[in-house]
C-alpha positions as CSV (number, residue, x, y, z in Angstrom):
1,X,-8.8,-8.1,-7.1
2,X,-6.8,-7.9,-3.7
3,X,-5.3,-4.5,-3.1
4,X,-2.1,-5.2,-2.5
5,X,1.2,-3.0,-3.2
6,X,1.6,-4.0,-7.0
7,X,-2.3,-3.5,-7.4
8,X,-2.7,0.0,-5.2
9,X,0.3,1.1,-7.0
10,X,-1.1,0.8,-10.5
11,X,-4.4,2.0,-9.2
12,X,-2.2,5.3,-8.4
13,X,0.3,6.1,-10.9
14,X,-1.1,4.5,-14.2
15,X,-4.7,4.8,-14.0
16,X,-5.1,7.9,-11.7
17,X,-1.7,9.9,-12.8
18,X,-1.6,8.7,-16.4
19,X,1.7,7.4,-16.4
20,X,3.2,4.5,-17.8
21,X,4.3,0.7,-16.8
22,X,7.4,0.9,-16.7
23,X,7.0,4.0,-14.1
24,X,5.3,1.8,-11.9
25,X,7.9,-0.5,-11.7
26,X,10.9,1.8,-11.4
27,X,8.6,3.1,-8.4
28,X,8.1,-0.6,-6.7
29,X,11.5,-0.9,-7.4
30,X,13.0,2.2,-5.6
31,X,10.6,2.3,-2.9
32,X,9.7,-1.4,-1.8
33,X,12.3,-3.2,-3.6
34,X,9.7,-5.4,-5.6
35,X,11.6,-6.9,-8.7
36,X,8.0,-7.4,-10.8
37,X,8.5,-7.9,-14.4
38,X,6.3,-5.8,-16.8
39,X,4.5,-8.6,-18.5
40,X,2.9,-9.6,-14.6
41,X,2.2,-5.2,-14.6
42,X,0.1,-5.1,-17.5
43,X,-1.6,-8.5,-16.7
44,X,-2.7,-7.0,-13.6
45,X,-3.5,-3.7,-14.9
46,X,-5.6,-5.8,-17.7
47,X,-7.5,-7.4,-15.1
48,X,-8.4,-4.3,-12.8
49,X,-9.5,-2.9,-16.4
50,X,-11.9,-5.4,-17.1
51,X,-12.5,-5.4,-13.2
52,X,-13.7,-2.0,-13.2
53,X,-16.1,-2.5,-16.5
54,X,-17.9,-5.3,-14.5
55,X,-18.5,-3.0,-11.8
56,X,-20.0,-0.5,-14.2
């Protein structure tokens, strides 16, 4: 997957701090003023998940 904002900001704040969704979109909210629905956040964060078991 392409490490974009959305993607390195997942990467960060839900799989590396532990936080939740809706976290990561108040942050790409306040700090890049991406509007990104939470449905499209855990797709994504589905997808690096079963990204990150292929690699393994």
């Amino acid at each position: 997957m392409k490490r974009d904002l959305i993607t390195q900001t997942i990467e960060k704040i839900v799989l590396k701090e532990g936080k939740e969704l809706l976290e990561a979109q108040s942050y790409l909210t306040m700090r890049f003023r991406i509007s990104v629905d939470l449905t499209c956040l855990s797709k994504r964060l589905k997808k690096l998940m079963q990204d990150e078991q292929a690699v393994a």
